[in-house]
N, CA, C and O atoms as a CHARMM CRD file, in Angstrom:
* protein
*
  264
    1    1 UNK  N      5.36900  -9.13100  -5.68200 PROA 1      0.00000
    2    1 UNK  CA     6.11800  -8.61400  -4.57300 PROA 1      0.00000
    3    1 UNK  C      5.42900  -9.01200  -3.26600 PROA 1      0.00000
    4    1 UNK  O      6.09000  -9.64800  -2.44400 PROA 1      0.00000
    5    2 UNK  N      4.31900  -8.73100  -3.03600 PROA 2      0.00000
    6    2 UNK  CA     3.33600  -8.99700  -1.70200 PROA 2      0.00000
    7    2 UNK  C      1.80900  -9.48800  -2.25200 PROA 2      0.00000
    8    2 UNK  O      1.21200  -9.06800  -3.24300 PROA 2      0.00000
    9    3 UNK  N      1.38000 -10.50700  -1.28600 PROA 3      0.00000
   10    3 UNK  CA     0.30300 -10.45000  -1.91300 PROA 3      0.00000
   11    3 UNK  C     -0.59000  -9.72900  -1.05700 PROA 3      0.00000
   12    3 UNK  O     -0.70300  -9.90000   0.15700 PROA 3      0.00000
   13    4 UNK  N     -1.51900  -8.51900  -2.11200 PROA 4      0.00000
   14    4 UNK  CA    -2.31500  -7.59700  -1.79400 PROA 4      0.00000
   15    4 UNK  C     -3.70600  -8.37500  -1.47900 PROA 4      0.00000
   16    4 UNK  O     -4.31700  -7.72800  -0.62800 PROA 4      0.00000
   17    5 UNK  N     -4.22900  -9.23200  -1.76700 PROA 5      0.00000
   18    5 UNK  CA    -5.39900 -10.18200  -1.22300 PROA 5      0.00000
   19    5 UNK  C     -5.38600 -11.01300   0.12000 PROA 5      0.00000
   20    5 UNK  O     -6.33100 -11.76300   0.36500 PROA 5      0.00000
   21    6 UNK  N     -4.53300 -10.91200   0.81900 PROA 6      0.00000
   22    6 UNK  CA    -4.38000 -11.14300   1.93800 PROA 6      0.00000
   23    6 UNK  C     -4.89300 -10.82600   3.16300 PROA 6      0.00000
   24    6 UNK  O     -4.80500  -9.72800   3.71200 PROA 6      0.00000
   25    7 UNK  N     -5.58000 -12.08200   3.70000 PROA 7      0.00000
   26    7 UNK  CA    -6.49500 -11.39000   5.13100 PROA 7      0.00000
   27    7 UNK  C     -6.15600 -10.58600   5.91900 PROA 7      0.00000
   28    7 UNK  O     -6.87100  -9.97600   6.71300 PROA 7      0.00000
   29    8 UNK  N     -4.72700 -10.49500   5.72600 PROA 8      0.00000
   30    8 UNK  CA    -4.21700  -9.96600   6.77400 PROA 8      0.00000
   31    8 UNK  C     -4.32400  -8.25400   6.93900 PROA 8      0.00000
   32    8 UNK  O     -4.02500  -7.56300   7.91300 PROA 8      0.00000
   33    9 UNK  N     -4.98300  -7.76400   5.32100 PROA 9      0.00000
   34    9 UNK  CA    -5.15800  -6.49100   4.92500 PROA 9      0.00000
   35    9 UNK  C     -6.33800  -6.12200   5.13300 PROA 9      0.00000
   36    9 UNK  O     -6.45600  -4.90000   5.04600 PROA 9      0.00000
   37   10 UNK  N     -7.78500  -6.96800   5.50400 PROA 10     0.00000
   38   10 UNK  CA    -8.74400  -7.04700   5.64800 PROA 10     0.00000
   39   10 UNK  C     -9.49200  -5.79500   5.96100 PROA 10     0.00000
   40   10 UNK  O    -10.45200  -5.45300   5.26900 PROA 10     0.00000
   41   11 UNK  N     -9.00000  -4.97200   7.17900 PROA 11     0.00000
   42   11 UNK  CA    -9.09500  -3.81000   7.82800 PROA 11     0.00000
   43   11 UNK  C     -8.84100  -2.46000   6.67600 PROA 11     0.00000
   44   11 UNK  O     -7.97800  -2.24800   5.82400 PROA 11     0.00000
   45   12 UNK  N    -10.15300  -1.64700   7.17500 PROA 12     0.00000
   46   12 UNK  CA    -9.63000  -0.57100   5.80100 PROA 12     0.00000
   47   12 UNK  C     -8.59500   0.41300   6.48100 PROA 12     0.00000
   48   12 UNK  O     -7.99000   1.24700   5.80800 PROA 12     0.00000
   49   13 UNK  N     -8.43600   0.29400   7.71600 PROA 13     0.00000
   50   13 UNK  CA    -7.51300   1.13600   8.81200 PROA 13     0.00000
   51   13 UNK  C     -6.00200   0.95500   8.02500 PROA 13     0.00000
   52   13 UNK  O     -5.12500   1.74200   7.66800 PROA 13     0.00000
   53   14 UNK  N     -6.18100  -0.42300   7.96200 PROA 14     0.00000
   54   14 UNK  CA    -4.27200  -1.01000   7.85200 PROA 14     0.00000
   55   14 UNK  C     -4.28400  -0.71800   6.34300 PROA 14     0.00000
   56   14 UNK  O     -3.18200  -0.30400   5.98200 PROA 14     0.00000
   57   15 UNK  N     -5.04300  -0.79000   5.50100 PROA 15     0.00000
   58   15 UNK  CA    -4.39300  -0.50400   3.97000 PROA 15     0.00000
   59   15 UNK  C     -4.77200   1.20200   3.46600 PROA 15     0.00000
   60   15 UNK  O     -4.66600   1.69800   2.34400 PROA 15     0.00000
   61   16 UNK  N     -5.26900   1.87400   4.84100 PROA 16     0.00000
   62   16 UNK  CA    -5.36600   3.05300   4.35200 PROA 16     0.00000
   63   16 UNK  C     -3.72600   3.85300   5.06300 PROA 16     0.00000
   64   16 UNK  O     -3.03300   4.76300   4.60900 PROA 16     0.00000
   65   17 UNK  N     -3.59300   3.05800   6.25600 PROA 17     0.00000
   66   17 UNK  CA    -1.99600   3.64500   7.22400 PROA 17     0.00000
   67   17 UNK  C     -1.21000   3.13600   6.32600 PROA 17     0.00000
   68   17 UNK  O     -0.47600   4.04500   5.93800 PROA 17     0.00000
   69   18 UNK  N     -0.87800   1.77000   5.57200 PROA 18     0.00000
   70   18 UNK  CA     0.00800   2.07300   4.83300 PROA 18     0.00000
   71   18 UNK  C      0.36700   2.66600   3.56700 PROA 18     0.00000
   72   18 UNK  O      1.48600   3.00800   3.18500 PROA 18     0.00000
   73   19 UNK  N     -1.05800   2.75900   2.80200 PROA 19     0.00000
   74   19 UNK  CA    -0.88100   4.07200   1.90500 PROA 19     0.00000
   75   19 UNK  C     -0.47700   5.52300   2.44000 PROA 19     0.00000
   76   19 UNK  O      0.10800   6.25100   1.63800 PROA 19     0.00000
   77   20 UNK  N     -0.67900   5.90000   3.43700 PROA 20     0.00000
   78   20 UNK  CA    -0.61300   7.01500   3.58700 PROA 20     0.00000
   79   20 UNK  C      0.82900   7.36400   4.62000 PROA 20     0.00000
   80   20 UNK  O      1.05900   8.49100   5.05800 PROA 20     0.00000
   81   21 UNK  N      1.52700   6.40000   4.83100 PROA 21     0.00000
   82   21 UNK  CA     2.44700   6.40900   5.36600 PROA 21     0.00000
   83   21 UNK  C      3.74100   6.11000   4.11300 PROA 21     0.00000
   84   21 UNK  O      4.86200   6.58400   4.30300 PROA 21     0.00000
   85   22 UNK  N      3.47900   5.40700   3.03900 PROA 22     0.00000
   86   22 UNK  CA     3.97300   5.83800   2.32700 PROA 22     0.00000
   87   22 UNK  C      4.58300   7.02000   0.98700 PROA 22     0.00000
   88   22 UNK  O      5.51300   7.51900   0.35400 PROA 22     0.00000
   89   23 UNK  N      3.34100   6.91400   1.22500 PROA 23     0.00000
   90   23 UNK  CA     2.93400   8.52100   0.50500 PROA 23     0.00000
   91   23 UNK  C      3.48800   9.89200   0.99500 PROA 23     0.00000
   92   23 UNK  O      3.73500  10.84100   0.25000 PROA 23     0.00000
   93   24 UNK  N      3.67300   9.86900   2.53500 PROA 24     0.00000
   94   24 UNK  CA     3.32600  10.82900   3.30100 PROA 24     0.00000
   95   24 UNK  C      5.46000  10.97800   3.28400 PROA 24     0.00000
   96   24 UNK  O      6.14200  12.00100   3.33500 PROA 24     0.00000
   97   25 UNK  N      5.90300   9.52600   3.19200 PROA 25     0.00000
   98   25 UNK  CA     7.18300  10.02300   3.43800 PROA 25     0.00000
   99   25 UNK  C      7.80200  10.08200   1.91500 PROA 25     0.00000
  100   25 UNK  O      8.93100  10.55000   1.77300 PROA 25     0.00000
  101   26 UNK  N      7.04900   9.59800   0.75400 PROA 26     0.00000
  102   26 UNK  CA     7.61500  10.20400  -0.35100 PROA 26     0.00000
  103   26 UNK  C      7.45000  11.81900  -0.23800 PROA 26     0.00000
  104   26 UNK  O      8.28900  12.29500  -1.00200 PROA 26     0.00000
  105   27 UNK  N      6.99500  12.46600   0.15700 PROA 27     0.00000
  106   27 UNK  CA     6.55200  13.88400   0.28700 PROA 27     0.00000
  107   27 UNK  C      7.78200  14.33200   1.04000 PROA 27     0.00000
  108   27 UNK  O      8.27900  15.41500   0.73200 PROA 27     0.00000
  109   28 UNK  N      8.36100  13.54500   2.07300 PROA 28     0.00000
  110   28 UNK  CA     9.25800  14.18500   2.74700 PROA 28     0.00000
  111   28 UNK  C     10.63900  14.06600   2.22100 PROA 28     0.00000
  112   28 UNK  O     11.53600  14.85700   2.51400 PROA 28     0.00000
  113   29 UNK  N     10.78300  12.99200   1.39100 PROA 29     0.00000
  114   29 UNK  CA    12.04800  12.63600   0.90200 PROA 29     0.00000
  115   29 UNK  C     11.82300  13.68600  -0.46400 PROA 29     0.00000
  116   29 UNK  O     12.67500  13.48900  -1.33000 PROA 29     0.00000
  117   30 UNK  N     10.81700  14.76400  -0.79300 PROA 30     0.00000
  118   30 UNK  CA    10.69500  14.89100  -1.76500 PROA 30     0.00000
  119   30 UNK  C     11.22000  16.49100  -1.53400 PROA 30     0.00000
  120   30 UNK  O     11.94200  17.22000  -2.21400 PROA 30     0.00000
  121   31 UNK  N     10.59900  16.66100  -0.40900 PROA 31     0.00000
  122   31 UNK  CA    10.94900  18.18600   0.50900 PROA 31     0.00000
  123   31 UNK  C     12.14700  18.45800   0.75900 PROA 31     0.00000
  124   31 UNK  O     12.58000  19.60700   0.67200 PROA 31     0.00000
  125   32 UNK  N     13.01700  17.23000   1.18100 PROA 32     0.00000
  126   32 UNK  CA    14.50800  17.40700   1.91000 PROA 32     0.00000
  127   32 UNK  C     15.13500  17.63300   0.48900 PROA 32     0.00000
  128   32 UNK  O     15.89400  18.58800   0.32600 PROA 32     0.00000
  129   33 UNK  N     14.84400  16.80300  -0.51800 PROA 33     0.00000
  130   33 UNK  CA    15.96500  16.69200  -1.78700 PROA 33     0.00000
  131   33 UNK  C     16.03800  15.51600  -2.02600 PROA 33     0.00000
  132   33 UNK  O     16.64100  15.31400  -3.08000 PROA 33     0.00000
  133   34 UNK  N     15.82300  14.95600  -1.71300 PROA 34     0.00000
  134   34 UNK  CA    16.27800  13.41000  -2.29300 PROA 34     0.00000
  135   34 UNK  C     15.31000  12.73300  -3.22700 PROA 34     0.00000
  136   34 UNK  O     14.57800  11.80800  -2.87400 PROA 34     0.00000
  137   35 UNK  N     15.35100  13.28700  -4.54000 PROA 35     0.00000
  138   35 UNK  CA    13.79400  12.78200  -5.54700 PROA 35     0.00000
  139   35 UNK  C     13.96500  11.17800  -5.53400 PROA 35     0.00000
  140   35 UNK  O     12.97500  10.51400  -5.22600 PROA 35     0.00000
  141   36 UNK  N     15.24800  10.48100  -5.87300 PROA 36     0.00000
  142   36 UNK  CA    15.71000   8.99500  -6.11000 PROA 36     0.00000
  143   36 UNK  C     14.15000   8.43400  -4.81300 PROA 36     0.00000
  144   36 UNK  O     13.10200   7.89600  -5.16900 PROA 36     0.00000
  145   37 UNK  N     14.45400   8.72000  -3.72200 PROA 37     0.00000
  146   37 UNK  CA    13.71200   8.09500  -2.81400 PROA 37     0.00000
  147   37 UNK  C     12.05900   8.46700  -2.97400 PROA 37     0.00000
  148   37 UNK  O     11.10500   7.69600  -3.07500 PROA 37     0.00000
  149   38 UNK  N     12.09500   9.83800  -2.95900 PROA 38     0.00000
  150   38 UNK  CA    10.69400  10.29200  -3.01300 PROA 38     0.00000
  151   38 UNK  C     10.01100   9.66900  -4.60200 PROA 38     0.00000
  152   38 UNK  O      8.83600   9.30600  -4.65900 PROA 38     0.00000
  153   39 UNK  N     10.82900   9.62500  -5.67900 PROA 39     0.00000
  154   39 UNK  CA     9.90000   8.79200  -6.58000 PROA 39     0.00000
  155   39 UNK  C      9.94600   7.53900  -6.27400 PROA 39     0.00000
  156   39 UNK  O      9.11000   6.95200  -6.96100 PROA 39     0.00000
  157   40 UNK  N     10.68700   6.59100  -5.35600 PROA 40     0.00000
  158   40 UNK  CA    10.44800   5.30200  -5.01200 PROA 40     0.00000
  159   40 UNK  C      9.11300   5.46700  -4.28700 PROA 40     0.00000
  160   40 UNK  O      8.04200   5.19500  -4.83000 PROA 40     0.00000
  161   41 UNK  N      9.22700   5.94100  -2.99000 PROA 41     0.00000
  162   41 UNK  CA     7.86000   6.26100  -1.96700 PROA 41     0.00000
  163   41 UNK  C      6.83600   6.32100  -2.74800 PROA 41     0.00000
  164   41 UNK  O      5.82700   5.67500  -2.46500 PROA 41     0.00000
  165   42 UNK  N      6.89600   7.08200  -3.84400 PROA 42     0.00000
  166   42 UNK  CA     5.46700   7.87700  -4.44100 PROA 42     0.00000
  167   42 UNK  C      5.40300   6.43200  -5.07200 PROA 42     0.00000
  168   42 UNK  O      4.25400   6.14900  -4.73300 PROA 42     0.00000
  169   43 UNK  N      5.71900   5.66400  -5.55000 PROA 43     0.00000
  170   43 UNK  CA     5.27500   4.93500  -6.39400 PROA 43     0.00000
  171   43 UNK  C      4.95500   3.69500  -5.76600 PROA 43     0.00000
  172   43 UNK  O      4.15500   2.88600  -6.23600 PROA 43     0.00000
  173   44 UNK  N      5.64600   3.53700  -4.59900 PROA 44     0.00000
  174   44 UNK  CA     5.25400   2.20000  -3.80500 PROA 44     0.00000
  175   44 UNK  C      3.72000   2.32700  -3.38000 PROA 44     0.00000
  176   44 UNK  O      2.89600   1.43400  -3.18000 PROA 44     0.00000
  177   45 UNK  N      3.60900   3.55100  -3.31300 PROA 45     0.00000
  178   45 UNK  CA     2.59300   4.19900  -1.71800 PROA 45     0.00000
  179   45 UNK  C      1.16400   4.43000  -2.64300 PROA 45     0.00000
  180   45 UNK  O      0.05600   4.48100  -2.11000 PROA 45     0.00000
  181   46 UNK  N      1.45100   4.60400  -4.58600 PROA 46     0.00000
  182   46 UNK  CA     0.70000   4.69700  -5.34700 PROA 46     0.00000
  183   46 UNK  C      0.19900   3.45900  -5.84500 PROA 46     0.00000
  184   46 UNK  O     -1.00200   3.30300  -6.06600 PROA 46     0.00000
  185   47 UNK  N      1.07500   2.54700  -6.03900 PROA 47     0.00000
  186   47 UNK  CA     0.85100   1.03800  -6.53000 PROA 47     0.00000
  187   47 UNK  C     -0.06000   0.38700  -5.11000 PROA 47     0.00000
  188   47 UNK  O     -1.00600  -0.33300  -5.42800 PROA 47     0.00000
  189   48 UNK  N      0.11200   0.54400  -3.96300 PROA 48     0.00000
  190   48 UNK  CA    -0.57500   0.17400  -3.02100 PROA 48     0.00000
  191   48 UNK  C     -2.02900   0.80200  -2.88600 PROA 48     0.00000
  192   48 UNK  O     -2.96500   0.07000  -2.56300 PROA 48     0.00000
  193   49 UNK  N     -2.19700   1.99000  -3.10200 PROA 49     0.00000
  194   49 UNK  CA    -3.13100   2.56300  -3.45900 PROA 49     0.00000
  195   49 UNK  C     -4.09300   1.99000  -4.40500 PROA 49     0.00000
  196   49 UNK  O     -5.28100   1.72100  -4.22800 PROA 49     0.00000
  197   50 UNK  N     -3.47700   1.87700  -5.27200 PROA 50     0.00000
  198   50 UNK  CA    -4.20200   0.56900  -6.50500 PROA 50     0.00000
  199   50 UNK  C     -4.46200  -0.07600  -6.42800 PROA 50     0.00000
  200   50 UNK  O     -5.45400  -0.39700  -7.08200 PROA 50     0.00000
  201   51 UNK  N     -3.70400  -1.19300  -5.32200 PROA 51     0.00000
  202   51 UNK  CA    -3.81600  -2.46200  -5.31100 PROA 51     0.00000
  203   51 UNK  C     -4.70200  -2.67400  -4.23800 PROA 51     0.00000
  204   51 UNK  O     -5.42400  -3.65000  -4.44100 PROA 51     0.00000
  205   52 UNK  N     -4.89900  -2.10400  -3.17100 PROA 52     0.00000
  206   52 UNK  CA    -5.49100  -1.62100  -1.76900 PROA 52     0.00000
  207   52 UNK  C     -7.00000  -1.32800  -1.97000 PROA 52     0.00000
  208   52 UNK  O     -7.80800  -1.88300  -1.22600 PROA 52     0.00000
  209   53 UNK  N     -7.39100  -0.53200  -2.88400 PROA 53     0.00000
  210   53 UNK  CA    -8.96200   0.02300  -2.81600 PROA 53     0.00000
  211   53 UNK  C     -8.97000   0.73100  -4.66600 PROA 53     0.00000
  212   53 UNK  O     -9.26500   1.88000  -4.99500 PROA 53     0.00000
  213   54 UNK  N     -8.60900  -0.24300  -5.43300 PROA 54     0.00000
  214   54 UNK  CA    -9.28500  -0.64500  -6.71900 PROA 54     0.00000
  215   54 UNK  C     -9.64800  -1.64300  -7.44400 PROA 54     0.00000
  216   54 UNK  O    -10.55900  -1.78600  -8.25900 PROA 54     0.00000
  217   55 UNK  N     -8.52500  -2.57400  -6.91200 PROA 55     0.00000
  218   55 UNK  CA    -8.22100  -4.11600  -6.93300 PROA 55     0.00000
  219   55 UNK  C     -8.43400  -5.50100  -5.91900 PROA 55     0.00000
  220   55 UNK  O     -8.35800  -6.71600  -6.10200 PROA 55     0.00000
  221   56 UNK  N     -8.70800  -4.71200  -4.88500 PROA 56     0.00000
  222   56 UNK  CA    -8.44800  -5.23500  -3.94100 PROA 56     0.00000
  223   56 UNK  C    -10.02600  -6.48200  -3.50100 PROA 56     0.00000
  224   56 UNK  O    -11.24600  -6.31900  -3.47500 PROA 56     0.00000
  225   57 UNK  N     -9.19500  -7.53400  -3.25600 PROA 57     0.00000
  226   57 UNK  CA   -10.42700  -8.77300  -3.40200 PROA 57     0.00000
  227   57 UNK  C    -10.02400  -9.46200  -2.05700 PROA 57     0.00000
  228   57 UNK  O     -8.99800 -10.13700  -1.96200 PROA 57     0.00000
  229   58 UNK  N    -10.89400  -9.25200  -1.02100 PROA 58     0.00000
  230   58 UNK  CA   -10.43100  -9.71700   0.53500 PROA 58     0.00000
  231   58 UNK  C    -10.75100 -11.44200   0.50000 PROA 58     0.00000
  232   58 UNK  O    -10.10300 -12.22500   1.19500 PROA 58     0.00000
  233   59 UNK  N    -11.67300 -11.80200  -0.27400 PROA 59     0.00000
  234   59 UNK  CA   -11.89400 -13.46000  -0.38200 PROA 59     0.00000
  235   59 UNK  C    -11.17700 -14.09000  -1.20100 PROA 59     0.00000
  236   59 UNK  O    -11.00400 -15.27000  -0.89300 PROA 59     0.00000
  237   60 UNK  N    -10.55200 -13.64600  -2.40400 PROA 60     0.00000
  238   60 UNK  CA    -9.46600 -13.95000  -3.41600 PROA 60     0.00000
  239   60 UNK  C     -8.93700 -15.54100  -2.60500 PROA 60     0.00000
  240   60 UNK  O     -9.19200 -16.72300  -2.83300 PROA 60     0.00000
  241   61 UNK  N     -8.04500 -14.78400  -1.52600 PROA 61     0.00000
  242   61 UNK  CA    -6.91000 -15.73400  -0.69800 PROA 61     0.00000
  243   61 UNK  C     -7.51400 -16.33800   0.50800 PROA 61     0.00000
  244   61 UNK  O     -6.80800 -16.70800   1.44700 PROA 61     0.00000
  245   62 UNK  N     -8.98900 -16.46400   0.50600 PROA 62     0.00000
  246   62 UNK  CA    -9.20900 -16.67600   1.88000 PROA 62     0.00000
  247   62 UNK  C     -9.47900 -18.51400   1.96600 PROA 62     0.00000
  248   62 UNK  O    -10.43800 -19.15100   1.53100 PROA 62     0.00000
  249   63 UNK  N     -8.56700 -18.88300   2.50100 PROA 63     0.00000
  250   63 UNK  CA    -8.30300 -20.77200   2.65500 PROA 63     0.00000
  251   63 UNK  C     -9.12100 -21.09500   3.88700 PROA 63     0.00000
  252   63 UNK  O     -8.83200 -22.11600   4.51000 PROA 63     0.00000
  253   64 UNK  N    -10.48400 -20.03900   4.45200 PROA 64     0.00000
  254   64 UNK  CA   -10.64000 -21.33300   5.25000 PROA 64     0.00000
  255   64 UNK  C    -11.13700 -22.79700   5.12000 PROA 64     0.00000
  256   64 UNK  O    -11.75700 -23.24700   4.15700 PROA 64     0.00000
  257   65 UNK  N    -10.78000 -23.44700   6.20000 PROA 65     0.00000
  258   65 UNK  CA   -11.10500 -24.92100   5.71500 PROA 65     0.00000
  259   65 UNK  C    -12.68500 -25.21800   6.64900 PROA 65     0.00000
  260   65 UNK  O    -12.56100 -25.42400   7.85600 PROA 65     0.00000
  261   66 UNK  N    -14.04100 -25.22500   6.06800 PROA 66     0.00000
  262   66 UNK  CA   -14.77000 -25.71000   7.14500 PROA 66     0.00000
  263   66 UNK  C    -15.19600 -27.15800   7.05200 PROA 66     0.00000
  264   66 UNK  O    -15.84600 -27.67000   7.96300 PROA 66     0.00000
């Protein structure tokens, strides 16, 4: 789907805001009623979680050329 090794994730700021921004609105879609969405959220926001700070290899993808 995305690749999670990407410099562009480098920052622990940006892969911790988007875990927790996903997470945060499965909780809300979970509050209003709408589970369909809130188990999507939870699971996007969980798989990122995984992939973010268990898996996560910042040199994996890194092409520089010197």
């Amino acid at each position: 789907m995305f690749n999670f090794d990407d410099p562009f994730y480098r920052p622990f700021w940006l892969r911790l805001l988007i875990c927790v921004i996903c997470l945060c609105w499965g909780i809300v879609e979970l509050v209003t009623g709408s589970p369909g969405f809130a188990i999507l959220f939870l699971a996007v926001g969980g798989y990122a979680a995984y992939r973010f700070f268990v898996t996560f290899d910042p040199d994996a993808s890194d092409t520089s050329e010197d």
